[in-house]
RODO-2510 file (C-alpha; in nm, 4 decimals, decimal comma):
residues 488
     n   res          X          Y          Z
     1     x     1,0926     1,3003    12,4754
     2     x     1,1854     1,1050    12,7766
     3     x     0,7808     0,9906    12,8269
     4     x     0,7978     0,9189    12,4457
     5     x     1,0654     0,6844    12,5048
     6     x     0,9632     0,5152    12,7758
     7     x     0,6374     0,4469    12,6270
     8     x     0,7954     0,3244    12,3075
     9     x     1,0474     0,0294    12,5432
    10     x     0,7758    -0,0822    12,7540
    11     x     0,4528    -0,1300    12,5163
    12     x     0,5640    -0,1485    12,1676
    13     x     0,6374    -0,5211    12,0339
    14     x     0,9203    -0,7503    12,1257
    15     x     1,0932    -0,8217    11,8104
    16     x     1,0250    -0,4816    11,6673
    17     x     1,2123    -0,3243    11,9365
    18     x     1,4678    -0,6084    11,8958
    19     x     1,5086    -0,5270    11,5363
    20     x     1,4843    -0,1592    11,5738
    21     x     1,8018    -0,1819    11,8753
    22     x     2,0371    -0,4430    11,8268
    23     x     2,0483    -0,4631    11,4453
    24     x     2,2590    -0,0955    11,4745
    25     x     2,4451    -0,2462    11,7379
    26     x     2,5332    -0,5376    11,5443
    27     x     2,6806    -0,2821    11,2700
    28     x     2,8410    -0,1129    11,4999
    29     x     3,0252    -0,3854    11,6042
    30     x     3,0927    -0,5670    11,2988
    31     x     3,2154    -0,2289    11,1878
    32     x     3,4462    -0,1819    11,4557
    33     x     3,5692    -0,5457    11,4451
    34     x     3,6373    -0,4875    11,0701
    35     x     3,9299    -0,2213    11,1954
    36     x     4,1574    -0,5298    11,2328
    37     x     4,0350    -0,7353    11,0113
    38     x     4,0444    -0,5083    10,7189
    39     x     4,4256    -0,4494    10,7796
    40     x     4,5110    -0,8224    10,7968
    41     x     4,3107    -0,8406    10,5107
    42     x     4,5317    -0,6426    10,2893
    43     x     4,8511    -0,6980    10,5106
    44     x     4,8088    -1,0105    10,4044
    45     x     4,7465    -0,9573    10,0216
    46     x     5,0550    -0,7644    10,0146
    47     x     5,3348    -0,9666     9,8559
    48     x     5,5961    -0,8019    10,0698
    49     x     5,4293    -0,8797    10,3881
    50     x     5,2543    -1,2081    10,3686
    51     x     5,2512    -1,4225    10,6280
    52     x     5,4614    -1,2401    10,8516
    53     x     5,2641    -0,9281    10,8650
    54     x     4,9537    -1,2169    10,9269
    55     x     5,1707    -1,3111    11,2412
    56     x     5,2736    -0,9524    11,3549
    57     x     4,8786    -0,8397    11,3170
    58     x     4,8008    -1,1655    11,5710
    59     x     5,0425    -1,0861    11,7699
    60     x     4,9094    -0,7213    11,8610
    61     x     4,5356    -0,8415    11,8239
    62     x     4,4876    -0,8988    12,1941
    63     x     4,6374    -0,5650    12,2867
    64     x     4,3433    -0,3973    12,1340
    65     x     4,1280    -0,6397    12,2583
    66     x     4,2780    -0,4891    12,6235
    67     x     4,1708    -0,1524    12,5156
    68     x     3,8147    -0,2859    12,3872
    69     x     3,7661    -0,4528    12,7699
    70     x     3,8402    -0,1408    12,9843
    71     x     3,6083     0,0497    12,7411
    72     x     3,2871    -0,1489    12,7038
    73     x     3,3560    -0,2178    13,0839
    74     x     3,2815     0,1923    13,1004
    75     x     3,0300     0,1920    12,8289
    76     x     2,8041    -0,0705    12,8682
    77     x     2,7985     0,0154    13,2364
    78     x     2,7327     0,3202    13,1681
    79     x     2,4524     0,2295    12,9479
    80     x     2,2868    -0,0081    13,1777
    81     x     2,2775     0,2022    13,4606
    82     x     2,0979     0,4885    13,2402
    83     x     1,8566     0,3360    13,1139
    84     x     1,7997     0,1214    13,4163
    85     x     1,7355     0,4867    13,5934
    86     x     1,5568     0,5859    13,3266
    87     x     1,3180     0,2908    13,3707
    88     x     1,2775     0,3765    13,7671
    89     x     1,3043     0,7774    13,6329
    90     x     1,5599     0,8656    13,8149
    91     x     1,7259     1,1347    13,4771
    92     x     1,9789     1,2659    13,7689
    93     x     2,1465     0,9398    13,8219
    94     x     2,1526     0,8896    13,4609
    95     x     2,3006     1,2344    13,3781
    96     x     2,5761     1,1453    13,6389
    97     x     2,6790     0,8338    13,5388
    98     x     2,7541     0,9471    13,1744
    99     x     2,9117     1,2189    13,2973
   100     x     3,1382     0,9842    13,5150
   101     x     3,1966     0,7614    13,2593
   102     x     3,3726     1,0102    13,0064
   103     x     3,6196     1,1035    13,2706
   104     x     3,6636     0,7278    13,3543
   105     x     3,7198     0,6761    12,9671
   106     x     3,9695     0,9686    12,9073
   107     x     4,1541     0,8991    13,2698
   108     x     4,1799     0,4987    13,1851
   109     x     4,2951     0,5539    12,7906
   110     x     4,5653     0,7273    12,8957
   111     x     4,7449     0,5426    13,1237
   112     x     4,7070     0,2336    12,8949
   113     x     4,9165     0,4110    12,6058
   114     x     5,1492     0,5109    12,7966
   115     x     5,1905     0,2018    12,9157
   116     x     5,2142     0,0136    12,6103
   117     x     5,4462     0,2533    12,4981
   118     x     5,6847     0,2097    12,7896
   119     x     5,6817    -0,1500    12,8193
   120     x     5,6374    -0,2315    12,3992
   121     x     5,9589    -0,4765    12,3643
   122     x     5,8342    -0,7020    12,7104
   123     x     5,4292    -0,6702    12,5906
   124     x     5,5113    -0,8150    12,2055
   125     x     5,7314    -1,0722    12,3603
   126     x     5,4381    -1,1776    12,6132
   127     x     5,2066    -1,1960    12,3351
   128     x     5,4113    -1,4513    12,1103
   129     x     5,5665    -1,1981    11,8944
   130     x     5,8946    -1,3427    11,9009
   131     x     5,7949    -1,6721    11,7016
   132     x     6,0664    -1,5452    11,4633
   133     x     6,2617    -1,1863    11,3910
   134     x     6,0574    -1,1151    11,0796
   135     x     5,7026    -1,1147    11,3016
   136     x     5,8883    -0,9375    11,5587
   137     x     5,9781    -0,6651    11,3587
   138     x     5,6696    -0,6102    11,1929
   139     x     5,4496    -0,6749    11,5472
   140     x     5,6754    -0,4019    11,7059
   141     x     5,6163    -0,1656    11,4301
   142     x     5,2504    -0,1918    11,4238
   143     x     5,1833    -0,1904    11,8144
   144     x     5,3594     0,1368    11,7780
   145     x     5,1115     0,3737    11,5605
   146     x     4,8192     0,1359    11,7148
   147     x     4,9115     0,2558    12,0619
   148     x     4,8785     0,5999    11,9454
   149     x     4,5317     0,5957    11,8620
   150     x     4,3812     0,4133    12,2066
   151     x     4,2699     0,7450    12,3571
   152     x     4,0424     0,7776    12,0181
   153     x     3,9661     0,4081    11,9818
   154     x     3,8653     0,3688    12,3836
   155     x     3,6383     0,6794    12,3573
   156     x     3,4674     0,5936    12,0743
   157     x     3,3613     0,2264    12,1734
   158     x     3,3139     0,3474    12,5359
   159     x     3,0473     0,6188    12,3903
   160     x     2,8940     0,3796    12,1577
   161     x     2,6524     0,1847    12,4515
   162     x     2,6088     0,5335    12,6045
   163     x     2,4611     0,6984    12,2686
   164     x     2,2386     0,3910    12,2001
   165     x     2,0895     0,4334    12,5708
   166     x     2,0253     0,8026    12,4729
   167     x     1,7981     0,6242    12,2357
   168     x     1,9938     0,6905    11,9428
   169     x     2,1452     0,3420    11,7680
   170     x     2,1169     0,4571    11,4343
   171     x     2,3786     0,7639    11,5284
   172     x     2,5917     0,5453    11,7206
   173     x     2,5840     0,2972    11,4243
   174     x     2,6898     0,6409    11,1733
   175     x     2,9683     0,7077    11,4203
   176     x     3,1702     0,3367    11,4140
   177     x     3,0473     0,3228    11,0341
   178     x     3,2280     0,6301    10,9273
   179     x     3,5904     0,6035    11,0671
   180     x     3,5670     0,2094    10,9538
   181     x     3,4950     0,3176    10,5687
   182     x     3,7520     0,5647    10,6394
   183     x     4,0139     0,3264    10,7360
   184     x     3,9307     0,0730    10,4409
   185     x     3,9982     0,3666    10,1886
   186     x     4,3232     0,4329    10,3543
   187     x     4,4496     0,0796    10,4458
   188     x     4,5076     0,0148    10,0653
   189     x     4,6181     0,3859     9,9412
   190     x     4,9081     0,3226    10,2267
   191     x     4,9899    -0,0027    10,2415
   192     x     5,0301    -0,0585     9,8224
   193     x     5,0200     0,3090     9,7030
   194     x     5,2548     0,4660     9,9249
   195     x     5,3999     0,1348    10,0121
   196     x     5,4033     0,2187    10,4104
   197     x     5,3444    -0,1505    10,5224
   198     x     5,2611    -0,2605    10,9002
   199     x     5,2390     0,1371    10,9806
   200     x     5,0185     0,2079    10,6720
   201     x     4,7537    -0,0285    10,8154
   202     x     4,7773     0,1164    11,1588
   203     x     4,8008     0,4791    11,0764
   204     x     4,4750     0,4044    10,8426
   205     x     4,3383     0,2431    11,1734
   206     x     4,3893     0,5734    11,3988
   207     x     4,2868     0,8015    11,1510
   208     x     3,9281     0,6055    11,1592
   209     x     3,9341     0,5986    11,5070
   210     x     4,0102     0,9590    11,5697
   211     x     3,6720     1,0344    11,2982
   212     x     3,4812     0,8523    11,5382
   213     x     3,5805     0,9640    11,8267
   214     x     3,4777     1,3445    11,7193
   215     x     3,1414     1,2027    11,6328
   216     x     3,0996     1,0588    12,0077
   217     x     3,2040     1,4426    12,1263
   218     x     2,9993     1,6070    11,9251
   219     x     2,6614     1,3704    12,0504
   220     x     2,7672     1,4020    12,3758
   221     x     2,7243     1,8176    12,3011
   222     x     2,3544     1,7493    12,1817
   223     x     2,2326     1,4259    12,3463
   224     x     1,8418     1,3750    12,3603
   225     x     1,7451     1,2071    12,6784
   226     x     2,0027     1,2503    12,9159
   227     x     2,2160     1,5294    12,8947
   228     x     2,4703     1,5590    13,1681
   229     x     2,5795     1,9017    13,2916
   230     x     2,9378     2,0228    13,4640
   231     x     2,8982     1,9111    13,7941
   232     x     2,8277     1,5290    13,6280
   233     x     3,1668     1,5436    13,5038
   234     x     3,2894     1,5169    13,8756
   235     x     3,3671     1,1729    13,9849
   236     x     3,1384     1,0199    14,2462
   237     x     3,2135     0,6980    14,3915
   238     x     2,8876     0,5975    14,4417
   239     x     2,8184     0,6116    14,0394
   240     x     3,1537     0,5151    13,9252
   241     x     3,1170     0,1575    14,1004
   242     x     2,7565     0,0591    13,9811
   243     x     2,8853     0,1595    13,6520
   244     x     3,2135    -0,0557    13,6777
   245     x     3,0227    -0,3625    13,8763
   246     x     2,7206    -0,3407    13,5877
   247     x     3,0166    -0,3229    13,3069
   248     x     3,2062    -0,6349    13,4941
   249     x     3,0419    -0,9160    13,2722
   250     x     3,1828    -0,7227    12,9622
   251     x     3,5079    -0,6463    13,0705
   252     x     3,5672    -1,0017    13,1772
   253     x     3,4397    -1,1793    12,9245
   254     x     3,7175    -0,9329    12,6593
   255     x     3,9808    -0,9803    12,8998
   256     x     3,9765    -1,3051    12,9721
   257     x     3,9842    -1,3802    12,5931
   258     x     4,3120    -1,2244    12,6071
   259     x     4,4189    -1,4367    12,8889
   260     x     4,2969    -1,6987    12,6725
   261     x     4,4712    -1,5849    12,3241
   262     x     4,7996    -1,5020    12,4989
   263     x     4,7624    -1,8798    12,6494
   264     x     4,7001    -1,9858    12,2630
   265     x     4,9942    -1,7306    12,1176
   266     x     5,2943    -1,8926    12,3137
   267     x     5,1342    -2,2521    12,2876
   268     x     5,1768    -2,2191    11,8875
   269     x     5,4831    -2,1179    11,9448
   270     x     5,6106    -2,3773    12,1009
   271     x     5,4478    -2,6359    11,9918
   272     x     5,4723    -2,4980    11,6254
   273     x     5,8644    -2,5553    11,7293
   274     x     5,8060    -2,9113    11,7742
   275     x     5,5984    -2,9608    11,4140
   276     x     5,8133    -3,1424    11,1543
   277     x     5,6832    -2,8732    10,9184
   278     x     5,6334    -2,5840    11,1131
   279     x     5,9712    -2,6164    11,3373
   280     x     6,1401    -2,5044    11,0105
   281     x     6,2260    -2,1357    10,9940
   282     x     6,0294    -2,0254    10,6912
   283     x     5,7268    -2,1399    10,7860
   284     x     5,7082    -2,1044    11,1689
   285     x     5,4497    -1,8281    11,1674
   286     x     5,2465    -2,0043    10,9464
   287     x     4,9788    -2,1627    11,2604
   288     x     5,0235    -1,8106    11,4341
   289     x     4,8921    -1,6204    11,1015
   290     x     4,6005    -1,8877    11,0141
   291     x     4,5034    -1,9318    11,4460
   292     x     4,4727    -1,4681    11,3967
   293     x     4,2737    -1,5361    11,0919
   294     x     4,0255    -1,8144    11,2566
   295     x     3,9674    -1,6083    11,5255
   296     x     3,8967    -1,2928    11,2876
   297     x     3,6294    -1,4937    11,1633
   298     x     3,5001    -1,6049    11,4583
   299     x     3,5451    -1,2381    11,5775
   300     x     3,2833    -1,1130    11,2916
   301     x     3,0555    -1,3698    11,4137
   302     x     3,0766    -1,2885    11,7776
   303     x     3,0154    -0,9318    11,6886
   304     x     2,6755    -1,0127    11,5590
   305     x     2,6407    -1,2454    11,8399
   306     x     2,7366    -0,9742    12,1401
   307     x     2,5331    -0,6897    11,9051
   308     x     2,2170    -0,8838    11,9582
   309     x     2,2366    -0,9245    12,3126
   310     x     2,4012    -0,5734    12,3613
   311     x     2,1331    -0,3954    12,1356
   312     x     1,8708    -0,5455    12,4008
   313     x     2,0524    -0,3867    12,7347
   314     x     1,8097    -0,0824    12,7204
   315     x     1,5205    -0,2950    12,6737
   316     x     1,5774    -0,5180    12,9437
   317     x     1,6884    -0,3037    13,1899
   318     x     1,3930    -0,0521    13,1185
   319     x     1,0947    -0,3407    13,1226
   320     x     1,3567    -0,5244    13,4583
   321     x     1,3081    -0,1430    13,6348
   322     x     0,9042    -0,1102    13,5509
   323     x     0,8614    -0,4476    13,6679
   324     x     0,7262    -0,5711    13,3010
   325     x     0,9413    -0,9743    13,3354
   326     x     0,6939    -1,1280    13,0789
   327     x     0,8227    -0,8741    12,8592
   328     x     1,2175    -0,9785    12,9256
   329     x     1,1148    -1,3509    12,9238
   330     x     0,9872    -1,3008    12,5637
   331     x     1,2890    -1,1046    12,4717
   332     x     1,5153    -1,3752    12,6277
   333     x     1,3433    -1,6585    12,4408
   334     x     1,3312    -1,4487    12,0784
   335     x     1,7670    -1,3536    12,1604
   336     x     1,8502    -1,7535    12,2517
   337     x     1,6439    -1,8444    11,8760
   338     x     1,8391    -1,5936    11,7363
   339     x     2,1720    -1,6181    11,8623
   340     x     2,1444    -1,9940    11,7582
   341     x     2,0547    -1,9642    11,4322
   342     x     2,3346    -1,7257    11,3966
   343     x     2,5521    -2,0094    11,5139
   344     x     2,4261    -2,2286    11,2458
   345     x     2,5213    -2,0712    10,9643
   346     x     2,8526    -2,0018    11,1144
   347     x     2,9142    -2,3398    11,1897
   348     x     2,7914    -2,4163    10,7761
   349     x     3,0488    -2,1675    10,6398
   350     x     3,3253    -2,2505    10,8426
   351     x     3,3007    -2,6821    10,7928
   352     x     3,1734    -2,6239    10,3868
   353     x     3,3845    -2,3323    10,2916
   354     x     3,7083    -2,3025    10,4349
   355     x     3,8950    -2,2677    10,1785
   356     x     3,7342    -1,9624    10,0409
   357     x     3,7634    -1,8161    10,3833
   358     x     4,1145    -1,8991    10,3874
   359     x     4,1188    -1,7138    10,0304
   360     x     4,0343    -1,3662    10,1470
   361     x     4,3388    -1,3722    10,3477
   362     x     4,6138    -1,4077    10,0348
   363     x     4,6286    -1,7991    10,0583
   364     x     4,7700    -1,8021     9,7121
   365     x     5,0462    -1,5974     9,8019
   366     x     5,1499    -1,8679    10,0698
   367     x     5,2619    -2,2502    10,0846
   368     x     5,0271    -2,5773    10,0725
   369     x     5,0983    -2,6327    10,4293
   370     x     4,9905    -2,3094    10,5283
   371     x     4,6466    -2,4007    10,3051
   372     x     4,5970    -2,7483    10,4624
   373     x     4,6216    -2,6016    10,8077
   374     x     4,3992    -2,3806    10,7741
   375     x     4,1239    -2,5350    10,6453
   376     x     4,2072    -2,8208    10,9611
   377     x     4,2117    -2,4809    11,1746
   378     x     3,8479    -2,3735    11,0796
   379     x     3,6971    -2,7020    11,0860
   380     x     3,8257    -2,7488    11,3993
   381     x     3,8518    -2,5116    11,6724
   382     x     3,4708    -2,3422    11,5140
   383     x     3,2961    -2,6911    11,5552
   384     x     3,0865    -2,5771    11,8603
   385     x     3,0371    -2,2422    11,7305
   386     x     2,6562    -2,2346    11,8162
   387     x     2,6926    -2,3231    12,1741
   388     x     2,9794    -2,0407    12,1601
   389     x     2,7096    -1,8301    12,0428
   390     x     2,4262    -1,9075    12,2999
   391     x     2,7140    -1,8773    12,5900
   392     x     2,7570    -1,5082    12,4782
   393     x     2,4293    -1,4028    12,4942
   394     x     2,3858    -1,5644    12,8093
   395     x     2,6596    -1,3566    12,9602
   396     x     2,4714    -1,0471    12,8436
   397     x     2,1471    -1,1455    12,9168
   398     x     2,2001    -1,1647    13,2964
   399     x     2,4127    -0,8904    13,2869
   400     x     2,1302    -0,6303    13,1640
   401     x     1,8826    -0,7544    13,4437
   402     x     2,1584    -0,7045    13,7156
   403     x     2,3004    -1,0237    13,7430
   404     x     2,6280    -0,9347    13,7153
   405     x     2,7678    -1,2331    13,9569
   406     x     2,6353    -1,4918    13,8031
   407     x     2,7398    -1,3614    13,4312
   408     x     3,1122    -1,2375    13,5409
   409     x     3,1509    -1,5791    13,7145
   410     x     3,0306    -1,7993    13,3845
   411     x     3,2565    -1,6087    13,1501
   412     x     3,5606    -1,6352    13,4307
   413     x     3,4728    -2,0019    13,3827
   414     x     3,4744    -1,9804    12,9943
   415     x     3,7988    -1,7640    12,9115
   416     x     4,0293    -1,8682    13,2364
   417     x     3,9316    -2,2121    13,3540
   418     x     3,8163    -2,3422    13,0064
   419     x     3,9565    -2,1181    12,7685
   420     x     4,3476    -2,0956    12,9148
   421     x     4,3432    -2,4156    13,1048
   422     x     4,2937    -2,6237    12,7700
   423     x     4,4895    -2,4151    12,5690
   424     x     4,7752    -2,5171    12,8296
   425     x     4,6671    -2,8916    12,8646
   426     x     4,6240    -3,0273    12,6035
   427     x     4,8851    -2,9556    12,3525
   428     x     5,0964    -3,1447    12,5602
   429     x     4,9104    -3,4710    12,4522
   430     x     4,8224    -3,3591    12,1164
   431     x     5,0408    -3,1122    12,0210
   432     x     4,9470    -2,8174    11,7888
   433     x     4,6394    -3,0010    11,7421
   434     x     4,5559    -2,9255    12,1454
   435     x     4,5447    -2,5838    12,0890
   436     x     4,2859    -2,6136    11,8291
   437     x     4,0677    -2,8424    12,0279
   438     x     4,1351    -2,6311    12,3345
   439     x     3,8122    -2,3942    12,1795
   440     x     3,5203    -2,6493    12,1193
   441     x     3,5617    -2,8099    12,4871
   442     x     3,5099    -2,4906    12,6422
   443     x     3,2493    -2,3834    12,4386
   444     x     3,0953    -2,7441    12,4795
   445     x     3,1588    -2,7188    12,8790
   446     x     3,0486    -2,3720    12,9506
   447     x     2,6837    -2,4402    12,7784
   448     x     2,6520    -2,7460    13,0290
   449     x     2,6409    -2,4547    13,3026
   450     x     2,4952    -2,2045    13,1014
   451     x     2,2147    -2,3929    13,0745
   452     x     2,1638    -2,4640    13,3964
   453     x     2,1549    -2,0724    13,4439
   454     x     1,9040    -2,0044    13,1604
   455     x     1,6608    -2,2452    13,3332
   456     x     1,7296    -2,1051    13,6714
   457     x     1,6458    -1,7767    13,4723
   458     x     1,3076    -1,8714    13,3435
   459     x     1,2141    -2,0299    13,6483
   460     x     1,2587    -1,6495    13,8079
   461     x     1,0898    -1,4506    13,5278
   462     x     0,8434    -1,6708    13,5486
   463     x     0,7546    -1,7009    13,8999
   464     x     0,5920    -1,4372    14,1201
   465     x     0,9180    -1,3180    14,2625
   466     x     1,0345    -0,9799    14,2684
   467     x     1,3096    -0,8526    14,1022
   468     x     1,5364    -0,7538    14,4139
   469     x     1,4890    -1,1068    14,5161
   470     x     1,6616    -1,2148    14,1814
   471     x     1,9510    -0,9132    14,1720
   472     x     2,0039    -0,9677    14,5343
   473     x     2,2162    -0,5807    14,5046
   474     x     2,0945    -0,3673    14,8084
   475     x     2,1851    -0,0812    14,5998
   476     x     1,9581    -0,1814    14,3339
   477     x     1,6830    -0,2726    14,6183
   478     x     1,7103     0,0832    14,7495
   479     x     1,6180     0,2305    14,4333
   480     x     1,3151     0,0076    14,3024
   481     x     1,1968     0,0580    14,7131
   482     x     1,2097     0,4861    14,6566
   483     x     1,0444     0,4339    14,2981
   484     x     0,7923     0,2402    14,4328
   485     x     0,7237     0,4850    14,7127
   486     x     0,7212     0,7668    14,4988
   487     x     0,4856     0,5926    14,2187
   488     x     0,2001     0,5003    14,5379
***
């Protein structure tokens, strides 16, 4: 099996392995970013709900976006340090790592719920939740059932990257696919059959999240290439850091957009305070509902965006460990196309159809302002959607051939620097505007670097230098050092 695989990742064609990887990873994500959106979907078709429910659903949106960090920190970690071992076949190290990053998982999932249930009141506050008592109430009420279910949602994205290094995408695709379908059957039987609002749509959320979950345990029992035995399950140091320093670039570049949308929450809110319209009562959740439903949107792109790039990891790292960087420069040229093209017809939808984007989330159920707003909202803080796009797979992309610096350091740049220090600047000379605008500069800014990095890239995978020269990680040195001793 394992010479099977390798063979297949290191000879078989670019964009068939390309296609054959990241388009499951790109349904696994879109599926798992549906979770959310499907409930604000339907929260926000429901008449007794509305607008507030839109603002309560905002509200909690980075919390799970918290939850999402720490995981894919763990996972895709995890997942580039097997199949980076696998590459230099090292099956031990591999077997270790996944082992160590289940107990990491289950250990870290924990202590975040009960965190979130001890400090609830403080956390909704922090997050803008207390734009008015209405959102407050609701946002309490869904954080609530949502916290329940992080154990289940953590495991199952953390063992998504680790099954798709196993060389299984479709299964990890099956395992996101099924508790999502789950939870859009549910979200309407609860919330307008059995009338449960905010905790109908999070209760239909766990219960999808728990089906996955069993599916990750149950692959785990019969995994293919690497399958770790009891003594893996002991945490080693060694292991747990490269896992955590190779899943840096991912955690950083989720938890910095909550830095970012936290920065964006209270902004609206005070700004909002200061709108002619919006300062009144009745409608001052109105820009927090349609800035949640903007960045759903831009969410569902970014999933297909990060699922690209993502679904490549194994590739990369396999064809970075054999040494095969006219391989990884093709791939890298083929996911920059892509990702831009993706981009494209983002930016299309988002400047021609607004409106019927604005639709899907029970606009005729709300006022004209909240319409004409949104519609300024889309058009506006999407506008440099495809260099948003090429920025993520750039963070990726050096991540999976060990450049973790240099992609943890550009997305620090993009979320903190960029991402909060706009969002604080300048609505203070344009008001709620600012915080719209606050998005395109950054994305606009970070691609002047990021390009300067994808150059710098080429340049190396290019040239005749070696691949510890361009990691620069004596750990990483050490290991291609022993594999090439071993191989003469």
């Amino acid at each position: 099996m394992e010479k099977t695989l390798n063979r297949f990742l290191g000879e078989e064609r670019i964009g068939v392995l390309m296609r054959r990887y990241s388009i499951p990873c790109i349904i696994s994500l879109l599926v798992g970013a549906l979770y959310n959106i499907v409930d604000q979907i339907f929260i926000a078709n429901a008449s007794y709900l509305g607008s507030y429910g839109n603002a309560a659903n905002t509200v909690i949106f980075p919390l799970t976006v918290i939850a999402l960090a720490i995981a894919v920190m763990i996972g895709d970690g995890c997942c580039a340090f097997v199949s980076l071992s696998l590459g230099m076949g090292k099956a031990d190290s591999a077997k270790k790592s996944v082992g160590n990053a289940v107990v990491m998982t289950v250990a870290a999932s924990l202590a975040l719920s009960a965190l979130y249930l001890i400090f609830s009141d403080q956390i909704v506050t922090m997050f803008g939740g207390t734009v008015n008592e209405e959102t407050f109430r609701y946002a309490k009420e869904y954080f609530f059932y949502i916290t329940l279910g992080v154990p289940f949602y953590m495991f199952g994205q953390a063992m998504n990257p680790v099954i798709r290094a196993d060389g299984s995408p479709r299964f990890a695709m099956a395992t996101t696919l099924a508790g999502a379908i789950l939870n859009m059957i549910l979200d309407p039987l609860f919330i307008f059959g059995f009338g449960w609002g905010m905790m109908g749509a999070a209760v239909a959320t766990v219960a999808g999240q728990v089906v996955t979950a069993a599916f990750a345990v149950w692959y785990l029992i019969h995994m293919k290439q690497v399958r770790p035995e009891r003594a893996d399950f002991r945490i080693e140091g060694k292991v747990a850091r490269r896992v955590l320093v190779l899943g840096a670039t991912s955690f950083m570049s989720q938890i910095s957009l909550v830095a970012a949308m936290a920065a964006i929450n209270n902004m609206i809110r005070k700004y909002g305070a200061m709108d002619p319209v919006f300062g009144q009562a009745q409608y001052a959740q109105i820009p927090m509902a349609v800035v949640g439903i903007v960045m759903k949107f831009f969410q569902i792109v970014i999933s297909i965006v990060v699922g690209m790039a993502a679904g490549c990891i194994p590739i990369v790292g396999f064809n970075m460990g054999a040494g095969l960087k006219d391989r990884v420069r093709e791939l890298f040229t083929k996911l920059l196309l892509a990702e831009a093209a993706v981009g494209a017809v983002a930016l299309c939808i988002v400047e021609l159809l607004p409106l019927q984007l604005i639709g899907i989330f029970g606009a005729a159920n709300e006022s004209s302002f909240y319409t004409e707003f949104a519609v300024r909202a889309f058009r506006t803080y999407l506008c440099m959607i495809i260099f948003a796009c090429v920025n993520k797979a750039t963070f990726i992309f050096l991540q999976s051939i060990g450049k973790a610096a240099e992609s943890t350091a550009l997305s620090m740049i993009r979320e903190i620097v960029f991402g909060v220090g706009f969002a604080l600047i300048l609505p203070v000379f344009f008001g709620l505007d600012g915080v719209l605008y606050s998005m395109p500069v950054s994305d606009l800014l970070t691609f002047v670097i990021a390009a300067v990095l994808i150059l710098r890239t080429y340049r190396e995978l290019s040239a005749g230098e070696s691949w510890m020269a361009m990691t620069r990680e004596p750990a990483v040195h050490a290991d291609i050092q022993e594999t090439a001793r071993v191989r003469a």
